[in-house]
C-alpha positions as CSV (number, residue, x, y, z in Angstrom):
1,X,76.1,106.8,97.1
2,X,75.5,103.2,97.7
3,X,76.5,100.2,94.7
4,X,74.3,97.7,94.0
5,X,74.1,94.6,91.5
6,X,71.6,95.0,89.4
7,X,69.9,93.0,86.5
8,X,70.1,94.7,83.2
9,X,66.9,94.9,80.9
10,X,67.4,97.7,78.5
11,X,69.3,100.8,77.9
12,X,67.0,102.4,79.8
13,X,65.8,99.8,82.5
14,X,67.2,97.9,85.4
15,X,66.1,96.0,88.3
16,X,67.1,95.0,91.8
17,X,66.2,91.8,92.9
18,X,66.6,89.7,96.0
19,X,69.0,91.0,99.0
20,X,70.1,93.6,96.6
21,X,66.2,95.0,96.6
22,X,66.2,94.4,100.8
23,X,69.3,96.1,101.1
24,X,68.6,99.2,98.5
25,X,64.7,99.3,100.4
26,X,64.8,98.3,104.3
27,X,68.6,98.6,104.8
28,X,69.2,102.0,103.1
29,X,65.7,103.3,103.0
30,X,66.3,104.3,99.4
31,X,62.3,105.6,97.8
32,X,61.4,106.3,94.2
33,X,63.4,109.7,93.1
34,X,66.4,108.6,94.9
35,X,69.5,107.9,92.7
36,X,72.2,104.8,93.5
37,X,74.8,103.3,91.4
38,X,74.4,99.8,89.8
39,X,76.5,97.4,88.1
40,X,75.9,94.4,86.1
41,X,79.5,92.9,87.8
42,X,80.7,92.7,84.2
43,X,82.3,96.0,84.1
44,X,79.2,98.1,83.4
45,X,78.2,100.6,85.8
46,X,75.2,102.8,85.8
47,X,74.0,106.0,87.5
48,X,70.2,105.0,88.2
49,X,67.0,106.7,89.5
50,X,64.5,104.4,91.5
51,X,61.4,104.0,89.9
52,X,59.2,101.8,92.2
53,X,60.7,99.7,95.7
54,X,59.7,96.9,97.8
55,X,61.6,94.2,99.4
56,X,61.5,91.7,96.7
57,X,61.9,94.4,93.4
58,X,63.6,97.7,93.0
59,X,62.6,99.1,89.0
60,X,65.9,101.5,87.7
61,X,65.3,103.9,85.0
62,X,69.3,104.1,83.7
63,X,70.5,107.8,83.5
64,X,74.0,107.1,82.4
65,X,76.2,104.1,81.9
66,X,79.8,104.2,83.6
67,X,81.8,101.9,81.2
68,X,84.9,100.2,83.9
69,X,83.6,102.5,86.6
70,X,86.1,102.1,89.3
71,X,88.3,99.4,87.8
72,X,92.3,99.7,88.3
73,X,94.4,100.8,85.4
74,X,96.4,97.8,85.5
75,X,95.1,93.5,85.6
76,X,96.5,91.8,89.0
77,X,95.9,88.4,89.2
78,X,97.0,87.1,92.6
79,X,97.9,83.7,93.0
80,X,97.5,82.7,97.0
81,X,97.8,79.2,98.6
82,X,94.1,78.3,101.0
83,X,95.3,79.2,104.7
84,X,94.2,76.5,107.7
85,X,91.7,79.8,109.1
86,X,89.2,80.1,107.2
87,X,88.6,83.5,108.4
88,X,92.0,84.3,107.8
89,X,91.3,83.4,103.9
90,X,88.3,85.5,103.8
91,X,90.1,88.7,105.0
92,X,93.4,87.6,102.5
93,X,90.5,87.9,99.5
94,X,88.1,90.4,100.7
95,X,91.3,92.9,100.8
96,X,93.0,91.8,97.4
97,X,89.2,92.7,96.0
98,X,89.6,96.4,97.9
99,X,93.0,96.6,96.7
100,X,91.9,96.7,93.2
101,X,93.3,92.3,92.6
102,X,90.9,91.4,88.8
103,X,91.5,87.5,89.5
104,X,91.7,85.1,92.4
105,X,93.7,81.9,92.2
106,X,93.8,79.5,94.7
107,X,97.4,77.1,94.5
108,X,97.7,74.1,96.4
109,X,101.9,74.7,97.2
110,X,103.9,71.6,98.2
111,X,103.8,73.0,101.4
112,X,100.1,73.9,101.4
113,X,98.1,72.0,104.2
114,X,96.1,70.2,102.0
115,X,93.8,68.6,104.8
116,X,92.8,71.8,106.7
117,X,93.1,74.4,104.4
118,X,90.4,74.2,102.4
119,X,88.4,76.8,99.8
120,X,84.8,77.3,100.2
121,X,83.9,78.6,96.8
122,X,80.2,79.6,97.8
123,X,81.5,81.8,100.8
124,X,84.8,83.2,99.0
125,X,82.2,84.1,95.6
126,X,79.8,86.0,98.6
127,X,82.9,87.4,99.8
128,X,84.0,89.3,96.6
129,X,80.7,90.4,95.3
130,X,80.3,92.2,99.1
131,X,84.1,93.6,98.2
132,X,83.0,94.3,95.0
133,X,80.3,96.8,95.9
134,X,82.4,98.3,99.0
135,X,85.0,99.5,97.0
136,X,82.7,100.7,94.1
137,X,83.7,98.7,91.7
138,X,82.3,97.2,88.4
139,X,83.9,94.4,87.5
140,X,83.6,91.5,90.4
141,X,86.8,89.8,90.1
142,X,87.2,85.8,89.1
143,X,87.7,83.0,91.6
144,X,88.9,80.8,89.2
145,X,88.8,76.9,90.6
146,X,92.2,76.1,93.0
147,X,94.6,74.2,91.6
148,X,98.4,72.4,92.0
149,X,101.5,75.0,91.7
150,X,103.6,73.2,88.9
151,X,100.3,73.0,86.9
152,X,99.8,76.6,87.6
153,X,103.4,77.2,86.7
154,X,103.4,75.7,83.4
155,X,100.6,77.1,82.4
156,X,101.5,80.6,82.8
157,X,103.1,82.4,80.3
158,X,105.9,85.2,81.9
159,X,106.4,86.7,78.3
160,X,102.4,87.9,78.6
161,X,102.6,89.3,81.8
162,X,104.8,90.2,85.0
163,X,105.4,87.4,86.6
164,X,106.2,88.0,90.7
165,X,107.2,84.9,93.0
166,X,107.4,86.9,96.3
167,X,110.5,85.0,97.6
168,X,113.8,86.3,96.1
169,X,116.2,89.3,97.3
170,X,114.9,91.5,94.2
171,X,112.5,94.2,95.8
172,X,109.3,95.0,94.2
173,X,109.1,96.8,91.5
174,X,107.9,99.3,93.3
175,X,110.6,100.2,94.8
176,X,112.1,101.0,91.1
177,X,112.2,105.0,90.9
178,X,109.5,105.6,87.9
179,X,108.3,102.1,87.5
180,X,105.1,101.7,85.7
181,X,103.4,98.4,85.1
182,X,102.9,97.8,81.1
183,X,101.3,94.3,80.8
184,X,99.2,92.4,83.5
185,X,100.7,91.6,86.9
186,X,100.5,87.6,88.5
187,X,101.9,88.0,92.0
188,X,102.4,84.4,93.7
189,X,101.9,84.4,97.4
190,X,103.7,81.1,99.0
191,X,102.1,79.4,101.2
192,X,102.3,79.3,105.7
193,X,105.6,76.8,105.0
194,X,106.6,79.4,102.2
195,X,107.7,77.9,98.7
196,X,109.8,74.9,98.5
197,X,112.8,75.5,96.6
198,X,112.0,73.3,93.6
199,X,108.8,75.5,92.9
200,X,111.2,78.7,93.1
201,X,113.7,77.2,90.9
202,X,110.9,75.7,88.3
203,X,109.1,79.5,88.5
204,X,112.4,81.3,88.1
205,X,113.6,79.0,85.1
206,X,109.9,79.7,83.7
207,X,110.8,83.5,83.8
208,X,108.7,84.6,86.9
209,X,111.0,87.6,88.8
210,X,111.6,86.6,92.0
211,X,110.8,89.8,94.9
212,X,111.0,90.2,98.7
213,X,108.7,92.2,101.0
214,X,110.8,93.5,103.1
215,X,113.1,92.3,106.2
216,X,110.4,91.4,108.1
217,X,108.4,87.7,108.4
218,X,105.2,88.4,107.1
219,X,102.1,85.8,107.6
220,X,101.1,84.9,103.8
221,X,97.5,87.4,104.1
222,X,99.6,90.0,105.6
223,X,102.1,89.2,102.7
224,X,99.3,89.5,100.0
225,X,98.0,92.8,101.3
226,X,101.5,94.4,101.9
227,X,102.3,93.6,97.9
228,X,98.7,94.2,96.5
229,X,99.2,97.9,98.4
230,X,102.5,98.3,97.0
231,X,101.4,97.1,93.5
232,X,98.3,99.9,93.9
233,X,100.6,102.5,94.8
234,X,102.9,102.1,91.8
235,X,100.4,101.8,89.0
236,X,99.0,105.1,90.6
237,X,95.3,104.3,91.4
């Protein structure tokens, strides 16, 4: 069964709109009778029949509403620094989205190369609604706007969540026999020249748990999905 975004009228109604309705009618042939799954990317999902298709409008008639359908157990907000490949980026957030990741935050590290590594909020937003609906989710996560690591760092409060600066000698908590997250999760991906060691010392002295991925170099997307997996597979979903 496909997802689509869909615009909510009533408890009873629904409609798809724009490339959702070409996609749901010329891309998956769907007719009237057929039944989909629709959310309104707020966390509401709905089991829907098609009432009427075309192109341009797809009517739902609501059969049941999914409340979180497909959403993690735990909140991972992941904290990544804009790579020089664009298309390098795209994967890093496309995957974090799969991988169950509720918030995007873009940090401008000191070693972050501010002139070529850009965020193109239009094409990342794109990026996770498509994400979104491939992984059958209904919440589509928040690309908040990017911003500079100490501002991020003061801002964050460690006692709220768990904090995770992945550069330290402390493994994941994953590797903890019977860890289970209980508050939110804010993993911090450094940047291609990794951290500096003032932004590890400020984030440590903040509270944030310092972790390593493993012996081996990782590039920082390869580095996001090997701890967004890891993260997954502890809180069990």
């Amino acid at each position: 069964m496909n997802m689509f975004l869909t615009r909510v009228e009533s408890p009873q109604r629904a409609w798809l709109e724009g490339e959702e309705a070409r996609h749901c009618f010329k891309v998956f042939r769907h007719q009237p009778g057929d039944e989909v799954l629709a959310t309104d990317g707020q966390g509401q999902a709905y089991r829907a029949s098609i009432l009427s298709a075309s192109a341009d409008k797809v009517a739902l008639q609501i059969l049941e509403t999914l409340p979180g359908y497909g959403e993690p157990p735990v909140h991972i907000h992941l904290a990544f620094s804009p790579l020089r490949l664009a298309d390098r980026q795209e994967w890093l957030v496309e995957k974090a989205v799969e991988l169950g990741a509720s918030q995007l935050t873009p940090i401008y590290w000191q070693h972050t190369d501010k002139y070529k590594a850009t965020v193109k909020v239009p094409r990342l937003e794109n990026i996770i609604r498509a994400a979104t609906k491939q992984s059958m989710r209904s919440r589509i996560p928040a690309l908040n706007p990017a911003v500079a690591a100490d501002v991020f760092l003061q801002q964050i409060n460690p006692a709220a969540a768990t904090c995770l600066l992945a550069q330290a000698d402390q493994p994941l908590p994953i590797m903890q026999a019977g860890w289970k997250p209980e508050k939110p999760i804010i993993l911090a991906i450094g940047p291609e020249g990794d951290f500096s060691q003032a932004e590890i010392d400020l984030a440590l002295a903040k509270g944030w748990q310092g972790v390593h991925l493993g012996q081996l170099r990782l590039r920082a997307e390869t580095a996001a999905v090997f701890a967004m997996s890891a993260l997954k597979l502890g809180a069990g979903y």
